[in-house]
PQR file of N, CA, C, O and H, with PARSE charges and radii, in Angstrom:
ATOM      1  N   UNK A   1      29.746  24.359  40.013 -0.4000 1.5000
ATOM      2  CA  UNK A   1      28.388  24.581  39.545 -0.0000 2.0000
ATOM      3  C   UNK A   1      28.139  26.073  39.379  0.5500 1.7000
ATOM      4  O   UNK A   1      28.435  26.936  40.206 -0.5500 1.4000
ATOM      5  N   UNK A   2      27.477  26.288  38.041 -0.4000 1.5000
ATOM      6  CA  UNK A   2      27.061  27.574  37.863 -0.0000 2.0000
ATOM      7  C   UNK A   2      25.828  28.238  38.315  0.5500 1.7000
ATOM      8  O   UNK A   2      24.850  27.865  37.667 -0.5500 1.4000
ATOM      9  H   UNK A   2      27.237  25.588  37.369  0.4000 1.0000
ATOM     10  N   UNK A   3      25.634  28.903  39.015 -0.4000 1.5000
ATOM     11  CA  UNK A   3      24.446  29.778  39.662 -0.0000 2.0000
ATOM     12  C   UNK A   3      23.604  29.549  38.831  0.5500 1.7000
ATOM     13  O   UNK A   3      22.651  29.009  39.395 -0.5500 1.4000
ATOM     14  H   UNK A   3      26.428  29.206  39.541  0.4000 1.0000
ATOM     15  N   UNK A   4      23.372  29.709  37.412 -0.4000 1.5000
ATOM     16  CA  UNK A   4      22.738  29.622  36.109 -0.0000 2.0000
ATOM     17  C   UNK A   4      22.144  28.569  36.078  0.5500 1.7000
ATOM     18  O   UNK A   4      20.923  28.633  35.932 -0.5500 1.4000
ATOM     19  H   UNK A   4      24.145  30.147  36.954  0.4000 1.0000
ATOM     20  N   UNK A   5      22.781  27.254  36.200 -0.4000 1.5000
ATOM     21  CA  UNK A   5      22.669  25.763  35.707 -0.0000 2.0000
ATOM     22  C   UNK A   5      21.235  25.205  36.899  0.5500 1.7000
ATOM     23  O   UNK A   5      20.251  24.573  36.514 -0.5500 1.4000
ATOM     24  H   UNK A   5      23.772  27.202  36.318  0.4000 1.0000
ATOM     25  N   UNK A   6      21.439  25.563  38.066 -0.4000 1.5000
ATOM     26  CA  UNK A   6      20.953  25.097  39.214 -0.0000 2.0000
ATOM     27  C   UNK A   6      21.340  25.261  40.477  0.5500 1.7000
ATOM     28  O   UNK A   6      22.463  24.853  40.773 -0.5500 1.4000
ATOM     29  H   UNK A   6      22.238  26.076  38.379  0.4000 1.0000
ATOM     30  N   UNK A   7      20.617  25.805  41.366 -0.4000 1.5000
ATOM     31  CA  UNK A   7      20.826  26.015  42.826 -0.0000 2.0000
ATOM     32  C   UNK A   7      21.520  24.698  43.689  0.5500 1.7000
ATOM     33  O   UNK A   7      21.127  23.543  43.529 -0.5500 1.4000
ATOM     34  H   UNK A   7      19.705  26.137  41.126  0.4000 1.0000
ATOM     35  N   UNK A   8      22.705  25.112  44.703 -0.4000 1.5000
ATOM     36  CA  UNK A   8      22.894  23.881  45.215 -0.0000 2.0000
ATOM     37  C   UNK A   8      21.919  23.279  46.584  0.5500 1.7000
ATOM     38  O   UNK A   8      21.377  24.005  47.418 -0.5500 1.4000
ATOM     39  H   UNK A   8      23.024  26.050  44.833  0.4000 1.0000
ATOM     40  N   UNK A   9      21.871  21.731  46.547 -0.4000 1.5000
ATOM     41  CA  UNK A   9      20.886  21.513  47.109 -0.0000 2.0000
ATOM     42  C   UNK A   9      21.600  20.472  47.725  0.5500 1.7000
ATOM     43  O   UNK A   9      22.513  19.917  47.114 -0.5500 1.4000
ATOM     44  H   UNK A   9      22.312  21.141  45.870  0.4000 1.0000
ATOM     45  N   UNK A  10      21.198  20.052  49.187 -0.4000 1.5000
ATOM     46  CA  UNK A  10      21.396  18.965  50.165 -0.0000 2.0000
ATOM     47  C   UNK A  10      20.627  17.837  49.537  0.5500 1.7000
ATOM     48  O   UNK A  10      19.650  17.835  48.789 -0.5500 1.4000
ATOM     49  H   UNK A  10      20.456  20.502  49.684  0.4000 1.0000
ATOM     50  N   UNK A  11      21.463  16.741  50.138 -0.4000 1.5000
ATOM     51  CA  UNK A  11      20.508  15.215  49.946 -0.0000 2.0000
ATOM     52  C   UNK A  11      18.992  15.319  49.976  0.5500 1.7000
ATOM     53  O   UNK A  11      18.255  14.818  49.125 -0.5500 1.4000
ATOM     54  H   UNK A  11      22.257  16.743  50.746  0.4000 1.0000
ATOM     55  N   UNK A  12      18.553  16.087  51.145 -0.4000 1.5000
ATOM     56  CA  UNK A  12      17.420  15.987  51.398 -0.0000 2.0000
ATOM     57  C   UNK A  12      16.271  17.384  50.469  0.5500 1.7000
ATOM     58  O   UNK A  12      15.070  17.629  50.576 -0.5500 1.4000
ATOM     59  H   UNK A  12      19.151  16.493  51.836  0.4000 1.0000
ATOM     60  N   UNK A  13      17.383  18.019  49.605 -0.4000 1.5000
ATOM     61  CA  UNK A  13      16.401  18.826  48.566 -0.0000 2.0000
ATOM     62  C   UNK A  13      16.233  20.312  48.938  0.5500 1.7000
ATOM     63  O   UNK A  13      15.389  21.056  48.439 -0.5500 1.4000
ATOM     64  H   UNK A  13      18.359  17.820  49.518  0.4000 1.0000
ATOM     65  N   UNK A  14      17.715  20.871  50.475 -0.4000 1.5000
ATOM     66  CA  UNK A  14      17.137  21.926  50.704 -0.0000 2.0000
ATOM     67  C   UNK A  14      18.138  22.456  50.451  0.5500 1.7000
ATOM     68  O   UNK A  14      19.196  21.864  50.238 -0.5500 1.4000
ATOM     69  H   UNK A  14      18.400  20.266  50.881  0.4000 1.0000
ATOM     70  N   UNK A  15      17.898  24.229  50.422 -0.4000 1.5000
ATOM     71  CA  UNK A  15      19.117  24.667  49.675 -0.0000 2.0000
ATOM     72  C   UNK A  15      20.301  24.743  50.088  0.5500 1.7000
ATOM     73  O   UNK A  15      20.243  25.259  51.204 -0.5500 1.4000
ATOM     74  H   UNK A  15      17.039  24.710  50.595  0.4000 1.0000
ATOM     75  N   UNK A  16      21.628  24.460  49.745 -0.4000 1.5000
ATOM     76  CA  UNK A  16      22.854  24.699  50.412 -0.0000 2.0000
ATOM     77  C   UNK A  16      23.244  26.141  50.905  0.5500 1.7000
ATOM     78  O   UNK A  16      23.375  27.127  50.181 -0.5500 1.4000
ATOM     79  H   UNK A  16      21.675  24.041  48.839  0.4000 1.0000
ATOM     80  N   UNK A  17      23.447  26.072  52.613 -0.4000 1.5000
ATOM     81  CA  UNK A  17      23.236  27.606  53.223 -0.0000 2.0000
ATOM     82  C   UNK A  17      24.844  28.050  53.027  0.5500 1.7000
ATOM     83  O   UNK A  17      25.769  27.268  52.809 -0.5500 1.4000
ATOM     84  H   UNK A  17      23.341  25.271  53.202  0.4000 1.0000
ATOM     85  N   UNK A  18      24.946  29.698  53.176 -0.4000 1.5000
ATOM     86  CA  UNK A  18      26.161  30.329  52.703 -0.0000 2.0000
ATOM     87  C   UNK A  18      25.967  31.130  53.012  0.5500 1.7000
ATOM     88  O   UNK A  18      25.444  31.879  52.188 -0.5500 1.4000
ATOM     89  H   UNK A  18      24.195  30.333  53.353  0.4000 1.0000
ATOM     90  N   UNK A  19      26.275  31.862  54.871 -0.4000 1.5000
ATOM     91  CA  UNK A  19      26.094  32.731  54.895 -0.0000 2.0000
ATOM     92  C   UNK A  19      24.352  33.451  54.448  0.5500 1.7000
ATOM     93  O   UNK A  19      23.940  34.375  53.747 -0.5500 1.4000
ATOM     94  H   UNK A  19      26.700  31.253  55.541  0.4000 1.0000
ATOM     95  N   UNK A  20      24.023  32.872  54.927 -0.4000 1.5000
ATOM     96  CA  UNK A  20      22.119  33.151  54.653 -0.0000 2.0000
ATOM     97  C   UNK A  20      22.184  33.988  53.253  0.5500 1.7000
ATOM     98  O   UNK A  20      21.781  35.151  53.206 -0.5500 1.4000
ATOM     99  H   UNK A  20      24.358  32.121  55.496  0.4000 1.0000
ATOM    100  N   UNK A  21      22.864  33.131  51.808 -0.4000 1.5000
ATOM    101  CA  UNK A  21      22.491  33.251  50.565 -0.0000 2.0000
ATOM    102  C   UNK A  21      22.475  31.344  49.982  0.5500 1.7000
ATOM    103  O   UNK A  21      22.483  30.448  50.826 -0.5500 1.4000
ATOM    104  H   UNK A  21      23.190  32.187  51.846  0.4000 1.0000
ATOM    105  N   UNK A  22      22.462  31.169  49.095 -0.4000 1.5000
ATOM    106  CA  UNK A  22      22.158  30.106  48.612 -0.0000 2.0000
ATOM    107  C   UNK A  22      23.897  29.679  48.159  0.5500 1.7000
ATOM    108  O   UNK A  22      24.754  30.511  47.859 -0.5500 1.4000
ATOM    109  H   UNK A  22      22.456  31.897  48.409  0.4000 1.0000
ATOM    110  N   UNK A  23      24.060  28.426  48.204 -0.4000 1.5000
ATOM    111  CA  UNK A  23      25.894  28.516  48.202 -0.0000 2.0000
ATOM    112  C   UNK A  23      26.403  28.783  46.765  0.5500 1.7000
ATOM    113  O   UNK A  23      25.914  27.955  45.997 -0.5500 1.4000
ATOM    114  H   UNK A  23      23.364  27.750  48.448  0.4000 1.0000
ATOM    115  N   UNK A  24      27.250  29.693  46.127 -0.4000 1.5000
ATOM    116  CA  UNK A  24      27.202  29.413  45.086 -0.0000 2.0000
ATOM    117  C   UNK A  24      26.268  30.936  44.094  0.5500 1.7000
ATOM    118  O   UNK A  24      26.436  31.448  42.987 -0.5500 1.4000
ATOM    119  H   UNK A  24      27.647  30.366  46.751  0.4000 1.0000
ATOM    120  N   UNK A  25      25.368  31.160  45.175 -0.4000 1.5000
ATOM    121  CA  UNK A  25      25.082  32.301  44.118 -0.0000 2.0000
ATOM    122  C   UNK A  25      24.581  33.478  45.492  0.5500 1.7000
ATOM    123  O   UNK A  25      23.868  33.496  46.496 -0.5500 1.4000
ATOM    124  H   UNK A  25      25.232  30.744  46.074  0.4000 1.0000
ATOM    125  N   UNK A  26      25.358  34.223  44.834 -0.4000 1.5000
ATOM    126  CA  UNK A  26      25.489  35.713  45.798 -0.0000 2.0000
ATOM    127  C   UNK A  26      23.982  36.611  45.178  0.5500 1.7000
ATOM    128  O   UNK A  26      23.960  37.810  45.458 -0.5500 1.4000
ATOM    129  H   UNK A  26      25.937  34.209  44.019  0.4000 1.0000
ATOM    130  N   UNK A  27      23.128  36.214  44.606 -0.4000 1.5000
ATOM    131  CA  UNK A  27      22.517  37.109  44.907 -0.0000 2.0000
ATOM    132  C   UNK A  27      21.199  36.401  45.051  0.5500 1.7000
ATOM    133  O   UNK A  27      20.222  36.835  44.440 -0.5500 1.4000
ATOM    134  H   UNK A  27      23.145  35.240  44.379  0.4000 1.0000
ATOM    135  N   UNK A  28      21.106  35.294  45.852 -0.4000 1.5000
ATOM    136  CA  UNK A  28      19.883  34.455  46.098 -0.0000 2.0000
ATOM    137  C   UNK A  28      20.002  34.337  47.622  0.5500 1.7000
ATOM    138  O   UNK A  28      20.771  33.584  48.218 -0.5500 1.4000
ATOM    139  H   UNK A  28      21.900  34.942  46.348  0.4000 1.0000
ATOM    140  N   UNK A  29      19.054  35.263  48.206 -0.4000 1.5000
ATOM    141  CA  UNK A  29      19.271  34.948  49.675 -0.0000 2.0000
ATOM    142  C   UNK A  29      17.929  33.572  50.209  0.5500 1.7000
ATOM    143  O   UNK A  29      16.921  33.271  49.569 -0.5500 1.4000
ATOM    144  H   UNK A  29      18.429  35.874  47.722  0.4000 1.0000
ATOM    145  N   UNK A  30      18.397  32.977  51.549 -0.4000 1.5000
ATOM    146  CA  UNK A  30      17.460  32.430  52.098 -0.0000 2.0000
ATOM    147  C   UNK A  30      17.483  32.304  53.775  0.5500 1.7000
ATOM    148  O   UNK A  30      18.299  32.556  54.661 -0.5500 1.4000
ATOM    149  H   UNK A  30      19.216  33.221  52.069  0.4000 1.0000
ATOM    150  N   UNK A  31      16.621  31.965  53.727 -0.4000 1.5000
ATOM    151  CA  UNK A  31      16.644  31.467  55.579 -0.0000 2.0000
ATOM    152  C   UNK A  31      15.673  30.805  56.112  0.5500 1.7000
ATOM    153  O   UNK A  31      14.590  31.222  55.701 -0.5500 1.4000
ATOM    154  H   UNK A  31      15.958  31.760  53.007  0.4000 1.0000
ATOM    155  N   UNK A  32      15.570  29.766  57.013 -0.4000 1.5000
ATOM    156  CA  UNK A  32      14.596  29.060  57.604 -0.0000 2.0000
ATOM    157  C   UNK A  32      14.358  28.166  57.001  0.5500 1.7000
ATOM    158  O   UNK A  32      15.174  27.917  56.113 -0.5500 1.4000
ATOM    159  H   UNK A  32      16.449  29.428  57.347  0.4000 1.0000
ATOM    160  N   UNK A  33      13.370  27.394  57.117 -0.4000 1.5000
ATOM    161  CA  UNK A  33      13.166  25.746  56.878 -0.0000 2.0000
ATOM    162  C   UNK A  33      13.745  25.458  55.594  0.5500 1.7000
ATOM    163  O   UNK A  33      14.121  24.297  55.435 -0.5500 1.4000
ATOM    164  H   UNK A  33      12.707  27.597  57.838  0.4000 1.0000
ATOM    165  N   UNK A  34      13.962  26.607  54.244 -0.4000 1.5000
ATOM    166  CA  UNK A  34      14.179  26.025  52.582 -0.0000 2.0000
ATOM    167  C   UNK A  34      15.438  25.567  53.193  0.5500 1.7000
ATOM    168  O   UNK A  34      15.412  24.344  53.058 -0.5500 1.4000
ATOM    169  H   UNK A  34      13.656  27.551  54.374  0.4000 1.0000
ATOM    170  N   UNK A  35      16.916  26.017  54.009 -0.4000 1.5000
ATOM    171  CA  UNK A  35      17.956  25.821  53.835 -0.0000 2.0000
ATOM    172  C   UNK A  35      18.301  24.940  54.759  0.5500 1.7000
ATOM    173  O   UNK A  35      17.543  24.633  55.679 -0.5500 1.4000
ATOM    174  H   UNK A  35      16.937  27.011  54.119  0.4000 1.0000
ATOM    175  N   UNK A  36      19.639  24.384  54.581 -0.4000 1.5000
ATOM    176  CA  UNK A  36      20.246  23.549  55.112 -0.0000 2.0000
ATOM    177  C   UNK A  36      21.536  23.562  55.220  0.5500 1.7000
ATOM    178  O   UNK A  36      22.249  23.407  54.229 -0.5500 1.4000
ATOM    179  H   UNK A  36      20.255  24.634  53.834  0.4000 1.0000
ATOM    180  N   UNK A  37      22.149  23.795  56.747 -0.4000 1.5000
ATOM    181  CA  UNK A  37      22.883  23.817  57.788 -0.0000 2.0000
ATOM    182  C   UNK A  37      24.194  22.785  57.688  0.5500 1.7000
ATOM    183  O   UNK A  37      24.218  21.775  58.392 -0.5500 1.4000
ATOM    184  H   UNK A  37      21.570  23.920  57.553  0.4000 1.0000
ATOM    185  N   UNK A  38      25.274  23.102  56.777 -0.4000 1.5000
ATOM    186  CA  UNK A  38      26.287  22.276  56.287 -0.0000 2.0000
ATOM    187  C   UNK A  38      27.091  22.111  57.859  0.5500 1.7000
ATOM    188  O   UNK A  38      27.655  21.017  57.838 -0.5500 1.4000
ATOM    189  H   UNK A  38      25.255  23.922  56.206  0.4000 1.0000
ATOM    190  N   UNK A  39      27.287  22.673  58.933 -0.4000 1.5000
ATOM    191  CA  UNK A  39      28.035  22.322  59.744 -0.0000 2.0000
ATOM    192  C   UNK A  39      27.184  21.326  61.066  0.5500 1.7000
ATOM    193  O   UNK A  39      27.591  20.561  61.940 -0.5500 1.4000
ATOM    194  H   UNK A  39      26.829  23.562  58.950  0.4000 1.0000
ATOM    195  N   UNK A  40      25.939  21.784  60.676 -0.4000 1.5000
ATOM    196  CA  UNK A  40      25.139  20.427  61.770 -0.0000 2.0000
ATOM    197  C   UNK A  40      23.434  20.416  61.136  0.5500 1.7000
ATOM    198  O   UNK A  40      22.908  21.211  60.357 -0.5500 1.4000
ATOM    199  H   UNK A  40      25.607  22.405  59.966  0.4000 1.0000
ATOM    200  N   UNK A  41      23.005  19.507  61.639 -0.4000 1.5000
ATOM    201  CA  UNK A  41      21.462  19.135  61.056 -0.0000 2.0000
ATOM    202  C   UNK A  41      20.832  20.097  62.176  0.5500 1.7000
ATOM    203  O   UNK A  41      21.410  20.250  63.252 -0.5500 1.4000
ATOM    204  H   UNK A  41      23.432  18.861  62.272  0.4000 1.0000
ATOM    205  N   UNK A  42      19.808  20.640  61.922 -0.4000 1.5000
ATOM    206  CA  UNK A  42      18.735  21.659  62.572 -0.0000 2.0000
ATOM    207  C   UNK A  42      17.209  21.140  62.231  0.5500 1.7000
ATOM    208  O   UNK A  42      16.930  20.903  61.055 -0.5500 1.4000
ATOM    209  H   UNK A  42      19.338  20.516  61.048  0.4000 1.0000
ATOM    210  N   UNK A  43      16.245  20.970  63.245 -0.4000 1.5000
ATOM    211  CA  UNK A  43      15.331  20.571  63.247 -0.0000 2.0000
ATOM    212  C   UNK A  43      14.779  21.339  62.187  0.5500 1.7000
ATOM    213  O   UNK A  43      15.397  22.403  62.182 -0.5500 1.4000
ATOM    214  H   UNK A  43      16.471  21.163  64.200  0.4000 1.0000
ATOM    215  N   UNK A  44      13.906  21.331  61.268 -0.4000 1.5000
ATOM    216  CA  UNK A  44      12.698  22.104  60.618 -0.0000 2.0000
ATOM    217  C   UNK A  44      11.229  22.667  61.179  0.5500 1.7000
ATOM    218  O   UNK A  44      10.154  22.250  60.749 -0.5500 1.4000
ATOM    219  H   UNK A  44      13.404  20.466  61.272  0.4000 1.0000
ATOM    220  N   UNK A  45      11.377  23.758  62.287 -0.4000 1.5000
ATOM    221  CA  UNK A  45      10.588  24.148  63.413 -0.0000 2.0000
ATOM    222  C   UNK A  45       9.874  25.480  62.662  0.5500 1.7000
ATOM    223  O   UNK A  45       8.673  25.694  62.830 -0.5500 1.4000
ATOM    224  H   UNK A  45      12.250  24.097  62.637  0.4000 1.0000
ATOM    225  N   UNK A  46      10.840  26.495  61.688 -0.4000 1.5000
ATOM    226  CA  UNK A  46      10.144  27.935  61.824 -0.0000 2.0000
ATOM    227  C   UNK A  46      10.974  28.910  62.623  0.5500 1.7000
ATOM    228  O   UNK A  46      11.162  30.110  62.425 -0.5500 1.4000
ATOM    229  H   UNK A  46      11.815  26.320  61.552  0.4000 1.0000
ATOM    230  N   UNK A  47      11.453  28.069  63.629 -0.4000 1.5000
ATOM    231  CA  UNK A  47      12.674  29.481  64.336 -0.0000 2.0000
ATOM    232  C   UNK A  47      13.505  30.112  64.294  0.5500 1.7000
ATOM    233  O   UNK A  47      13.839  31.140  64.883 -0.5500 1.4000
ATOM    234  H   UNK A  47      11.300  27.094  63.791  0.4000 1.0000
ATOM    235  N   UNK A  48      14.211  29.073  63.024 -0.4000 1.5000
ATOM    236  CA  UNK A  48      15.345  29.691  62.521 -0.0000 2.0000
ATOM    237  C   UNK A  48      15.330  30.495  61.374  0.5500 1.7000
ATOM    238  O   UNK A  48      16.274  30.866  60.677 -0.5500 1.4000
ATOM    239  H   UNK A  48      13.940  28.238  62.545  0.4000 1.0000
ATOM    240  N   UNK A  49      13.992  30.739  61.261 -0.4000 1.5000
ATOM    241  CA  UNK A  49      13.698  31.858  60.011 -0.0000 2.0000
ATOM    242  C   UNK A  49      13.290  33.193  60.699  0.5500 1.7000
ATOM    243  O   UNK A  49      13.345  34.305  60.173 -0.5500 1.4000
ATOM    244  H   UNK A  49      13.225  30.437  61.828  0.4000 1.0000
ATOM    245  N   UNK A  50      12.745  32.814  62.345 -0.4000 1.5000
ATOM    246  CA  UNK A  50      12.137  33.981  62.955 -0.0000 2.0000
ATOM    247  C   UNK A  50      13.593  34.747  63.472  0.5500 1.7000
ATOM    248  O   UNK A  50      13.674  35.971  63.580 -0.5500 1.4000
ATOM    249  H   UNK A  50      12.700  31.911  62.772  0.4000 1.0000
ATOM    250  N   UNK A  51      14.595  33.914  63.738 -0.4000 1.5000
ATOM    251  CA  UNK A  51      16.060  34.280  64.396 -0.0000 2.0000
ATOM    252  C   UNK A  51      16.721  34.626  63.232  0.5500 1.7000
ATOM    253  O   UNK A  51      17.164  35.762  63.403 -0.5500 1.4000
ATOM    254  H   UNK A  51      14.530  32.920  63.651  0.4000 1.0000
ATOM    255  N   UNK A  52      17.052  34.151  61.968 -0.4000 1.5000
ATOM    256  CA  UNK A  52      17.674  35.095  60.876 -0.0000 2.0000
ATOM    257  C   UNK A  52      16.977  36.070  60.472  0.5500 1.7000
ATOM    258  O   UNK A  52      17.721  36.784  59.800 -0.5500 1.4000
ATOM    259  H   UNK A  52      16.693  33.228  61.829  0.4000 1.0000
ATOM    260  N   UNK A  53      15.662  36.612  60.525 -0.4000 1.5000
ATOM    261  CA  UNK A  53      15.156  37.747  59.961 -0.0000 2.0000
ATOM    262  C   UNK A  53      15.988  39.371  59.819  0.5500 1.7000
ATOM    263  O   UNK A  53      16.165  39.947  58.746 -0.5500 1.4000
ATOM    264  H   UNK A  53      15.058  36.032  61.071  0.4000 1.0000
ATOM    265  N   UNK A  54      16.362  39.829  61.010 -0.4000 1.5000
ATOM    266  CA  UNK A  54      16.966  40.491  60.986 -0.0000 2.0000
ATOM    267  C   UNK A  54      18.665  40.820  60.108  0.5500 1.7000
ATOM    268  O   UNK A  54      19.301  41.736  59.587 -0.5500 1.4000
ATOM    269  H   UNK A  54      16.218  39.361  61.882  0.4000 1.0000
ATOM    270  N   UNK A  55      18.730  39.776  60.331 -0.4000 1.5000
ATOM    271  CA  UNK A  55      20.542  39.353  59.267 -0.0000 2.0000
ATOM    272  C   UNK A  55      20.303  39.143  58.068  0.5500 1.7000
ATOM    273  O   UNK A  55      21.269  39.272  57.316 -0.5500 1.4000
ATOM    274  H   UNK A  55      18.213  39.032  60.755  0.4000 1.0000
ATOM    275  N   UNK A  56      18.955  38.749  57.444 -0.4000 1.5000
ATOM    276  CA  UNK A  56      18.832  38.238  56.142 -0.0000 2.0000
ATOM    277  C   UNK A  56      18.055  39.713  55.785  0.5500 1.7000
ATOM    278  O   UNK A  56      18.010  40.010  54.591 -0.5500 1.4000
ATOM    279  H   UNK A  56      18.170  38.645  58.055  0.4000 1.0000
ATOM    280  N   UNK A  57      17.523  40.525  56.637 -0.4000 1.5000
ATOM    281  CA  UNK A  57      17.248  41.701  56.038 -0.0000 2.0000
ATOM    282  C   UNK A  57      18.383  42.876  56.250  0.5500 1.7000
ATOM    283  O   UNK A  57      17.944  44.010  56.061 -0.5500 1.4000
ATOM    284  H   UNK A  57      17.559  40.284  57.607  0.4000 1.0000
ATOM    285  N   UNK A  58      19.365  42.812  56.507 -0.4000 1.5000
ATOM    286  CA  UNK A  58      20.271  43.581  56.183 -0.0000 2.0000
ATOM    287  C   UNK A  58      21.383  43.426  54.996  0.5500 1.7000
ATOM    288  O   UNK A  58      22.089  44.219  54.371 -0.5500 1.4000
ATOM    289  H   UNK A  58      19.722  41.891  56.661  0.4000 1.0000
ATOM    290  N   UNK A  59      21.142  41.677  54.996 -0.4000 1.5000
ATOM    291  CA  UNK A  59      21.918  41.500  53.893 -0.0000 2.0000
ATOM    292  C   UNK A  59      21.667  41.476  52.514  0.5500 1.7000
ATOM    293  O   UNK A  59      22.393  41.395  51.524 -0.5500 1.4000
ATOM    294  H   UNK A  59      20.569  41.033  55.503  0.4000 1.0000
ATOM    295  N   UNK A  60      20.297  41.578  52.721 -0.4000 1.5000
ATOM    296  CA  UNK A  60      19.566  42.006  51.480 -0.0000 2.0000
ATOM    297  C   UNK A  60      19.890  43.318  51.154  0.5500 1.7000
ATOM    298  O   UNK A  60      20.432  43.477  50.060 -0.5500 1.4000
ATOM    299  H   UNK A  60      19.707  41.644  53.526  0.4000 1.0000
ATOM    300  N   UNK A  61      19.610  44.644  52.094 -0.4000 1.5000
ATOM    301  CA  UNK A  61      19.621  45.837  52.320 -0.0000 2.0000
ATOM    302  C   UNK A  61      20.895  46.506  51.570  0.5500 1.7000
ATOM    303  O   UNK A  61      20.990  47.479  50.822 -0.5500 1.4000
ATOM    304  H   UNK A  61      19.170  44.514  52.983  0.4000 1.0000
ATOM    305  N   UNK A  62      22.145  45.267  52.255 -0.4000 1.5000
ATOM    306  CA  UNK A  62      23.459  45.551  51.638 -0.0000 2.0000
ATOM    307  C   UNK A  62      23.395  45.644  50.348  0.5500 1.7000
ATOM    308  O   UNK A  62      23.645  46.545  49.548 -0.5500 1.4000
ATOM    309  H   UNK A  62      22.067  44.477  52.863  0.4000 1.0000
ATOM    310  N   UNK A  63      22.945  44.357  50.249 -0.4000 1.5000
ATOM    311  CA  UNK A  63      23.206  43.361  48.446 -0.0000 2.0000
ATOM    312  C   UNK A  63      22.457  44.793  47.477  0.5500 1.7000
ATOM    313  O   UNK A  63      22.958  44.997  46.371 -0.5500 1.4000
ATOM    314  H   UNK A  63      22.741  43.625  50.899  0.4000 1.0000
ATOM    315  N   UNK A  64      21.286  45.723  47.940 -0.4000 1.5000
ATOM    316  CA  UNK A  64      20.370  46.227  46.828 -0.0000 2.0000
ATOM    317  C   UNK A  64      21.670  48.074  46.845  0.5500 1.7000
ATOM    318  O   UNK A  64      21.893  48.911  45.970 -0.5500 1.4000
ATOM    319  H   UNK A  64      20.879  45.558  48.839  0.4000 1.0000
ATOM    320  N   UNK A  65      21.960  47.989  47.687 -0.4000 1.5000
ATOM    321  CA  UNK A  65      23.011  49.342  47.852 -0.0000 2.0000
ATOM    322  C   UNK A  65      23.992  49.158  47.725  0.5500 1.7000
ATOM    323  O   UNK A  65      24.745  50.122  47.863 -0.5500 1.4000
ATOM    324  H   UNK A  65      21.780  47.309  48.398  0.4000 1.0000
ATOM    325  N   UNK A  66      24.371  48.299  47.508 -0.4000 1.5000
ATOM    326  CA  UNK A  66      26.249  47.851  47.377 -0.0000 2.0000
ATOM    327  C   UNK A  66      26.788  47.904  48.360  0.5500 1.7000
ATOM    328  O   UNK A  66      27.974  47.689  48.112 -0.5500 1.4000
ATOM    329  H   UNK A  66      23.759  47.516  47.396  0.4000 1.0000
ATOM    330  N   UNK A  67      26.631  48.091  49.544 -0.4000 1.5000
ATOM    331  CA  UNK A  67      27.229  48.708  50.430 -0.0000 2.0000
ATOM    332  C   UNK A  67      27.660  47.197  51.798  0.5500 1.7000
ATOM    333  O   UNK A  67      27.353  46.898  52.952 -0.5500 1.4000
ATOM    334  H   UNK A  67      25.668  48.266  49.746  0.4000 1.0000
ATOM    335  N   UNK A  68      28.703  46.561  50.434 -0.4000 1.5000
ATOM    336  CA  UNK A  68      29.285  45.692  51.389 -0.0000 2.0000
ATOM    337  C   UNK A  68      30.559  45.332  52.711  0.5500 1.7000
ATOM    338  O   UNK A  68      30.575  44.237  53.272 -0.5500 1.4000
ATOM    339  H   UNK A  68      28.952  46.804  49.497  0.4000 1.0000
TER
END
């Protein structure tokens, strides 16, 4: 699947996680309730967006400086 065509998405409609980007396209980050957890199911609480904040803002940080 092409990044272009459509985002990948779980059964249940949320986005396929990769490394807190969207699977499939490197320059779509996410975290917390939109995504979904290919190695185990995770409740939909809010915490796991308050616990990636920091990682999803550096990897943003990276992604806008190149500096991978």
């Amino acid at each position: 699947m092409a990044c272009q065509d459509r985002l990948a998405l779980d059964a249940q409609g949320f986005l396929e996680w990769s490394d807190l980007r969207a699977a499939g396209c490197e320059d779509v980050f996410a975290a917390g309730d939109v995504i979904a957890f290919p190695a185990r199911e995770l409740p939909k609480s809010g915490v796991y967006a308050v616990r990636a904040g920091p990682i999803l803002a550096d990897n943003i940080r990276r992604a806008l400086t190149a500096a991978r």
